[in-house]
LOFI-761089 format. One line per field, with one value per residue (C-alpha): residue in one letter; x, y, z; residue number from 1. Coordinates in steps of 0.05 Angstrom, whole numbers, plus 32768, in hexadecimal, padded with zeros to 4 digits. Example, Ala and Ser with C-alpha at 12.3 -4.5 7.8 and 13.67 -1.06 7.14 Angstrom:
! residues 2
aa = (a s) .
px = (80F6 8111) .
py = (7FA6 7FEB) .
pz = (809C 808F) .
i = (1 2) .
This chain:
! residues 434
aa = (x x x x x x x x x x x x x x x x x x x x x x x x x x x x x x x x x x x x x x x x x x x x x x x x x x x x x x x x x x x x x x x x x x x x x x x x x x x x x x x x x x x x x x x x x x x x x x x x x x x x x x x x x x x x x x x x x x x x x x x x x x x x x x x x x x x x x x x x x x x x x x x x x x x x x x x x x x x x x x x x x x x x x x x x x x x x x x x x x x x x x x x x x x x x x x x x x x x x x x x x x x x x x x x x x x x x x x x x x x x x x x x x x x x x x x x x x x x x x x x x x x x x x x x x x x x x x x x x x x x x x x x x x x x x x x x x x x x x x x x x x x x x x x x x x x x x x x x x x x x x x x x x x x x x x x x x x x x x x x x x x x x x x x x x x x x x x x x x x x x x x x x x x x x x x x x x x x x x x x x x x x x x x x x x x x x x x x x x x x x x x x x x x x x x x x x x x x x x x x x x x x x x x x x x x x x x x x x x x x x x x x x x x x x x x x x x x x) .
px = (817E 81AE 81A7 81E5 81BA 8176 81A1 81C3 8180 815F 819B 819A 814F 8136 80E9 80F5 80B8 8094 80C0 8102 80E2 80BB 810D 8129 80FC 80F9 8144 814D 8112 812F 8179 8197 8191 81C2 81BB 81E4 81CE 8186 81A1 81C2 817A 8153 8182 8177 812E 8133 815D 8134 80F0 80BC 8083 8035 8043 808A 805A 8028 8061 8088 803D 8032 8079 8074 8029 8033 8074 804D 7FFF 7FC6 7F97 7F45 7F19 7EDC 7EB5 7EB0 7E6F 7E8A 7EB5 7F01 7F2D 7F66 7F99 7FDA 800B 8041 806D 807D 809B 806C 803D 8014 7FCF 7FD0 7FCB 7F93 7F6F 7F6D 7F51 7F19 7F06 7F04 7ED6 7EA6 7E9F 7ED7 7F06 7F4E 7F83 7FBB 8003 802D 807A 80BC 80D9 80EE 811D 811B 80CF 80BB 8092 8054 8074 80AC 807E 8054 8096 80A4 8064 8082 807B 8051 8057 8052 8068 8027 8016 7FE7 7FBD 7FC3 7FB2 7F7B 7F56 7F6B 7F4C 7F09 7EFD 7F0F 7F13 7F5C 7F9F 7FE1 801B 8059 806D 806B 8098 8060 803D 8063 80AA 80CA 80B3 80C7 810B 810F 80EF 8128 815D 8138 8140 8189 8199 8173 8146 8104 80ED 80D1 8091 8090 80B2 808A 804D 805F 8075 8031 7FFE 801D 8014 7FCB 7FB4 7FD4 7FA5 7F60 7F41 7F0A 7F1E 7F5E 7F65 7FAA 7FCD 7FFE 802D 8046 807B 80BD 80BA 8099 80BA 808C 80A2 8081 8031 8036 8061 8032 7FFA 801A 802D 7FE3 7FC4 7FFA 7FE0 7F92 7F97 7FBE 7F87 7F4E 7F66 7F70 7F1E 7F33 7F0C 7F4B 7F4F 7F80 7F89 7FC8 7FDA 800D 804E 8075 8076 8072 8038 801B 8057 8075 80B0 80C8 80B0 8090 8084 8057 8033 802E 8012 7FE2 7FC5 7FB8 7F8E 7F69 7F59 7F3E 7F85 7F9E 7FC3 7F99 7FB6 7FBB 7F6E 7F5B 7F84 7F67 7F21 7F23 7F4D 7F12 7ED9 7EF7 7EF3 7EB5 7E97 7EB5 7E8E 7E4B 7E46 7E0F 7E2F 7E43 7E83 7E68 7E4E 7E8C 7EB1 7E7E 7E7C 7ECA 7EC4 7E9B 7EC7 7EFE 7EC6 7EAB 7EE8 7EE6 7F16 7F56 7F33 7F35 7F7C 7F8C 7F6A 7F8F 7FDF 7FC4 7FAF 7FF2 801C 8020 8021 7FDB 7FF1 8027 7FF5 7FC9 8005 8031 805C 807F 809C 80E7 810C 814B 8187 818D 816B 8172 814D 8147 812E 811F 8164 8126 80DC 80AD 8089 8099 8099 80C9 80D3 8107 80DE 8109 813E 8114 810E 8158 8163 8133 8160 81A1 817D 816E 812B 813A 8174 81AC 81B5 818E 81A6 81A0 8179 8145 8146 80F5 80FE 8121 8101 80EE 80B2 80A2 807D 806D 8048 8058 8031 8043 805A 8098 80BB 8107 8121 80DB 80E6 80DB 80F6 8103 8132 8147 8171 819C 81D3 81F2 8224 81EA 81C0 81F1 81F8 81AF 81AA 81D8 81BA 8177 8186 8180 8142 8114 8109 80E5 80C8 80B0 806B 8040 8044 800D 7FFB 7FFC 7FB0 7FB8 7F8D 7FA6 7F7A 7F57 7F62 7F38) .
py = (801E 804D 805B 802C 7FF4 7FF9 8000 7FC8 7FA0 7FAF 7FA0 7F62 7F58 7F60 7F7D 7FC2 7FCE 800E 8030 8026 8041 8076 809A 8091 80B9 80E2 80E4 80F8 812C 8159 814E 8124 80EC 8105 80F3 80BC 8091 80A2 808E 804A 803A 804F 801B 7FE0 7FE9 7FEE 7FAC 7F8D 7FA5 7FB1 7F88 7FAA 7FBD 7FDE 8005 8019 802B 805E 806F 8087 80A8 80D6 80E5 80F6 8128 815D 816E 815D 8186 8184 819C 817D 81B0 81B8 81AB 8176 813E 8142 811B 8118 80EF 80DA 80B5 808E 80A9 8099 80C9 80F5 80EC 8139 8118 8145 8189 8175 8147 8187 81BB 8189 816D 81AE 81C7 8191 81A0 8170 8197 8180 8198 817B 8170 815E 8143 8160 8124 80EB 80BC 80B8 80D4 8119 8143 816E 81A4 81AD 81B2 81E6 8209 820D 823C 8281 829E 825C 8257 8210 8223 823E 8240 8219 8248 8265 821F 8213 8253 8246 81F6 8216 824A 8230 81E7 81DB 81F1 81C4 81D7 81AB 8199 81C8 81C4 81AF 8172 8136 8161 8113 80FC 813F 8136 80E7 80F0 8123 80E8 80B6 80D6 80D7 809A 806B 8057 806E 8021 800C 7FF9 800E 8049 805B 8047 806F 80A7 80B4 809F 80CB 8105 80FC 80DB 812F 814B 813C 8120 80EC 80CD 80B0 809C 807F 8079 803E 803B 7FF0 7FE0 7FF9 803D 8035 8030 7FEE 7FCA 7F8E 7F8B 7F58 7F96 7FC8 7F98 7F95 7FE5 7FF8 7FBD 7FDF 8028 8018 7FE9 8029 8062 8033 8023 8072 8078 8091 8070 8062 8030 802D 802E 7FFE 8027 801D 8040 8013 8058 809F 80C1 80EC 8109 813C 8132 8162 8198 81D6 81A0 817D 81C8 81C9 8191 8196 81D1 81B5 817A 81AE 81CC 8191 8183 814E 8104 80D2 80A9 80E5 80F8 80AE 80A3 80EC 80D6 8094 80B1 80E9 80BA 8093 80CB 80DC 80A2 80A4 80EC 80CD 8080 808B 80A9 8075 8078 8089 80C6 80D7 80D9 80FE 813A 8145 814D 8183 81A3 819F 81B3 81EE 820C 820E 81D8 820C 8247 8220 8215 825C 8277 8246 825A 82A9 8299 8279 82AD 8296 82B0 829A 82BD 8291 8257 827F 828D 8255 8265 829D 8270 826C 823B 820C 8228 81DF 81A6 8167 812F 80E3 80BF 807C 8052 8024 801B 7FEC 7FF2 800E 7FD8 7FE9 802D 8031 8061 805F 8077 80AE 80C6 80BE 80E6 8124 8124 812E 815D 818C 8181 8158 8154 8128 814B 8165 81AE 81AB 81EB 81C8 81E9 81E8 81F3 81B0 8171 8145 813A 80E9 80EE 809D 8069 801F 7FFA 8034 8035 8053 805E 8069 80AF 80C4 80F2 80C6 80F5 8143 8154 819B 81B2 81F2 81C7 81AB 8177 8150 815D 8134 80FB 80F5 80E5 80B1 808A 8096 807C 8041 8040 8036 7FEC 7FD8 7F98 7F8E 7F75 7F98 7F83 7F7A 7FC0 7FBF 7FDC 8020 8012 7FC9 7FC5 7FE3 7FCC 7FE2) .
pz = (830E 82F3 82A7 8290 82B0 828F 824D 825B 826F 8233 8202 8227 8206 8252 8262 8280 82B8 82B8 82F0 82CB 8288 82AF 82D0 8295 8266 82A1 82AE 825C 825D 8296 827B 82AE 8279 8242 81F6 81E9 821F 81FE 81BE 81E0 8200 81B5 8191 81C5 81C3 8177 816E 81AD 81B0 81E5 81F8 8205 824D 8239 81FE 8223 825B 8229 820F 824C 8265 8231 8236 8280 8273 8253 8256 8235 820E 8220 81E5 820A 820E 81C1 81A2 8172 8160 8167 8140 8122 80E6 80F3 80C2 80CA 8096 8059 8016 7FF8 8027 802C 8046 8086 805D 8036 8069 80A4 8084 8056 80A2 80C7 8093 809D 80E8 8102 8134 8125 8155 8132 8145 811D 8113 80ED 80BA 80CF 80AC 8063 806F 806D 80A7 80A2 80CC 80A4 805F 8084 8097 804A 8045 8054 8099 80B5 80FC 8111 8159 8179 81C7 81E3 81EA 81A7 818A 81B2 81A2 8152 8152 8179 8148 8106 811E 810B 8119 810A 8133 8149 8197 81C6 8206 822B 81FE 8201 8209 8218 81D4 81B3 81CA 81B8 8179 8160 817F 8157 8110 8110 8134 8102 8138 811B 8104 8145 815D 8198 8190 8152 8187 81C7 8194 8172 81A9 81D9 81AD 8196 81D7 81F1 81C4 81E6 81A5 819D 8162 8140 80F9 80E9 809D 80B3 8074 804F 8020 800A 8018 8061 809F 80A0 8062 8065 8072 80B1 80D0 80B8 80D9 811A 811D 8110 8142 8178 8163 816A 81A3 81CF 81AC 81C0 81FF 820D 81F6 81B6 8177 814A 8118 80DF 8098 8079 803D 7FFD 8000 7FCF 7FA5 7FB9 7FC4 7F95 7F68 7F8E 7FC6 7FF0 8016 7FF5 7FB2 7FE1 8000 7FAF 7F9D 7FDC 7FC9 7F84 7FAF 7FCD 7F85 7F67 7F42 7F74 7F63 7F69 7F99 7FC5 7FCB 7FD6 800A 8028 8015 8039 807A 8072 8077 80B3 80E1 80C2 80D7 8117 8129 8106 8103 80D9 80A0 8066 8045 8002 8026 804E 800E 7FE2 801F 801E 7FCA 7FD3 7FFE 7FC5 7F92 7FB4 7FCB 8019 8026 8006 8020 8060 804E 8041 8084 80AC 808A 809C 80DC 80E8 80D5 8083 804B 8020 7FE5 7FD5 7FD9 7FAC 7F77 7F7D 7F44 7F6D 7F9B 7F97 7F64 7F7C 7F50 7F2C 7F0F 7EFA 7ED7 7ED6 7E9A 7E89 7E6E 7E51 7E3D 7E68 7E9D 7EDB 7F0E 7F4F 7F6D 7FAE 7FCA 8011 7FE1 7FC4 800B 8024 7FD4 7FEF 8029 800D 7FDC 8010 8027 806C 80A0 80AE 80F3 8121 8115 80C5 80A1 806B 8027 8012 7FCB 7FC3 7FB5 7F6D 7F4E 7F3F 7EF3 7EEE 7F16 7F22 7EEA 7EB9 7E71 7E6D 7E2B 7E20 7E35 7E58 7E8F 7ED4 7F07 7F13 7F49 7F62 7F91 7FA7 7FB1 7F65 7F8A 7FA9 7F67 7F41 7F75 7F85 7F38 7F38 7F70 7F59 7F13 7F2E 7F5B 7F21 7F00 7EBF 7EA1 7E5E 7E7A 7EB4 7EF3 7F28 7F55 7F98 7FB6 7FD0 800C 8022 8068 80AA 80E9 811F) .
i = (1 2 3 4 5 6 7 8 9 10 11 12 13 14 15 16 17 18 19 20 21 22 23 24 25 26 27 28 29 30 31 32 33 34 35 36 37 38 39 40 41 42 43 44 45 46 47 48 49 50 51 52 53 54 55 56 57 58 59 60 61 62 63 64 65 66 67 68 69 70 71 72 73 74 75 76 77 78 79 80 81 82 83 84 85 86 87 88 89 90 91 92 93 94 95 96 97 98 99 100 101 102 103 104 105 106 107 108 109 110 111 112 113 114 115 116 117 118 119 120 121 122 123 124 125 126 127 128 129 130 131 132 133 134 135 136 137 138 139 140 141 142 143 144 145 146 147 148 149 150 151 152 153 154 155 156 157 158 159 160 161 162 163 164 165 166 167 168 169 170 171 172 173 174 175 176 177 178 179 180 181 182 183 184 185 186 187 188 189 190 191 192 193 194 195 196 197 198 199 200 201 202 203 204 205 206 207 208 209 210 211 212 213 214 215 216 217 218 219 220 221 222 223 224 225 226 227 228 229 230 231 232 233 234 235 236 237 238 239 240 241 242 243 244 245 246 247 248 249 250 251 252 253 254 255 256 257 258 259 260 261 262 263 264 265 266 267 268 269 270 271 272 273 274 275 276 277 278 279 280 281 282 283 284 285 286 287 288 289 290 291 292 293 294 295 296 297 298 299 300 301 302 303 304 305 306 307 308 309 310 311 312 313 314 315 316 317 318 319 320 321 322 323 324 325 326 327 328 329 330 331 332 333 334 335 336 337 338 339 340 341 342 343 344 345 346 347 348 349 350 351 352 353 354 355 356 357 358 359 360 361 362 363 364 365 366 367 368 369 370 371 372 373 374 375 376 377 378 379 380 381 382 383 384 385 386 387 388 389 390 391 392 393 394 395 396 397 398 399 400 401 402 403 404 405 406 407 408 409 410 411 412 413 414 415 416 417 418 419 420 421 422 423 424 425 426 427 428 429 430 431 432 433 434) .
């Protein structure tokens, strides 16, 4: 079939077989396929869906256009984390370095930002002079000697979903199963790891909003990683709030660091904790959670997890000093703040908002070809279930850009809602599936 035809088949709500999935990817990796036919077959599949075979199909299509990593000659357990996005959401930065210093190997690749969420490759590009763009080789040798390195897509991983995943953030195709499936699979099944522990995001800042979504995304994940040998199993977590307080890039480096120090949110190190002792468990089924938990605190406590941290950001062209003196990073020209028009208790945050907010802020793209200002972002200072009184300080925004400062305020003035009486949290941790 020529391309107008599968894109017409699909739109239709038709099953596409492996061979007409298999030369189009194909056709749109080596350029023959141009972008907006791409775009026209992203949309159909969003509105339309895919069944398992079509998954497993694109799963596979983009496994099989780049190669795949073998680490199996290392004498332990290879694993890795992967999230599905979500705002505020640092886990990766803290998770890496506390694993790798408990003998897990974590060759780690990682995504730019996506919709209204943020990426980890753009947050380590806000630490100066981090190279996210190794070689193969050069990332191989870094995850065998200090058991981690985090870089982003090369040209020869996955290079169809590298170039689909860029489509998919500007075409507001990103809230797909499938695609959100094939996208991530493909990437960690590339990486030659063992074992696969999965953050699948819920609620109103999620790609997922609702938790029977959420459900069905992580069953899809874990039934591909299992059927590729790969222990995976998945946590459901909250995202009806930010994570942690801090939004944007270099705020979220911050705030990591802080983790790292013993200073982290709460929310943040449970969620690390608990991702921690999955894959933990995974490399010695032995091990009890309590355990698993109480062996990445000491990590934090004794300092090796940020020293792990710091080794990594040299070894990757950084600069560790700015991690070590975080006050001389560079300021946004302008500020803002949002406070509460009432007292009560915080009960609704539109967190999607807060993302689409850090966008237009500076800290994400609208296009492809955008530049990402790291100093911008806000800082969240309340929780849902909070006491707020009148004229407390709720949000901080900043920005290099005083236009977008002023209209981020007035749509996020109203993002926030309070009752007189508290209303029920949602659990951070909602479910596993495995």
């Amino acid at each position: 079939m020529i391309p107008y035809q599968i894109i017409e088949k699909k739109s239709r709500g038709d099953v596409l077989n492996d061979g007409e999935i298999r030369d189009f990817i194909n056709g749109y990796t080596d350029g023959s396929i141009p972008d907006y036919q791409m775009s026209a077959l992203l949309m159909a599949i969003f509105i339309r869906g895919m069944n398992t075979d079509e998954t497993l199909s694109l799963t596979r299509c983009m496994l099989e256009s780049g190669e795949r990593m073998d680490f199996g000659a290392l004498p332990g357990f290879i694993a890795d984390k992967h999230s599905t996005g979500g705002v505020g959401d640092k886990i990766s930065i803290l998770l890496a370095p506390i694993m790798a210093v408990l003998g897990v190997y974590i060759p780690m690749i990682s995504g730019r930002g996506l919709g209204h969420s943020g990426g980890t490759l753009d947050k380590l590009e806000s630490i100066p002079g981090f190279n996210v763009n190794l070689s193969l080789e050069e990332w191989r040798k870094l995850v065998m000697e200090e058991h981690v390195g985090l870089i982003g897509q090369t040209g020869t991983i996955c290079p169809a979903d590298k170039k689909i995943y860029s489509l998919r953030d500007v075409t507001a195709t990103v809230r797909s199963i499938p695609l959100i499936s094939a996208s991530i699979m493909s990437k960690k099944i590339a990486e030659g790891i063992q074992g696969l522990v999965l953050d699948v995001k819920t609620g109103n800042g999620a790609f997922m909003q609702s938790l029977d979504d959420s459900r069905t995304l992580a069953k899809s994940l874990v039934h591909i990683g299992n059927g590729y040998g790969i222990k995976t199993t998945a946590l459901i977590t909250d995202m009806n709030q930010p994570l942690g307080k801090a939004i944007g890039n270099w705020f979220e480096i911050r705030e990591s660091v802080l983790g790292l120090q013993g200073d982290g949110p709460e929310d943040v190190m449970e969620i690390t904790y608990a991702l921690g002792a999955e894959i933990l468990q995974m490399a010695n089924p032995d091990l009890s959670r309590e355990e698993a938990i109480k062996r990445q605190k000491k990590t934090i406590s004794d300092g090796s997890a940020f020293e792990k941290l710091l080794k990594i950001v040299a070894l990757q062209g950084g600069d560790p000093k700015v991690l070590e003196n975080m006050e001389t990073y560079p300021k946004t020209r302008y500020r803002e703040s949002i406070k509460a028009n009432q007292s009560g208790y915080l009960t609704h945050i539109d967190t999607m908002a807060m993302g689409f907010a850090g966008i237009q802020l500076g800290a994400g793209r609208r296009v492809i070809s955008d530049r990402i200002d790291y100093s911008s972002g806000m800082y969240i200072h309340k929780r849902l279930g909070e006491k707020v009184d009148a004229g407390a300080e709720v949000l901080t925004l900043y920005s290099n850009d005083e236009n977008a400062l002023k209209e981020v305020k007035k749509q996020l003035s109203t993002s926030l809602s309070f009752t007189d009486s508290p209303a029920a949290i949602p659990p951070l941790i909602v479910e596993k599936i495995q």
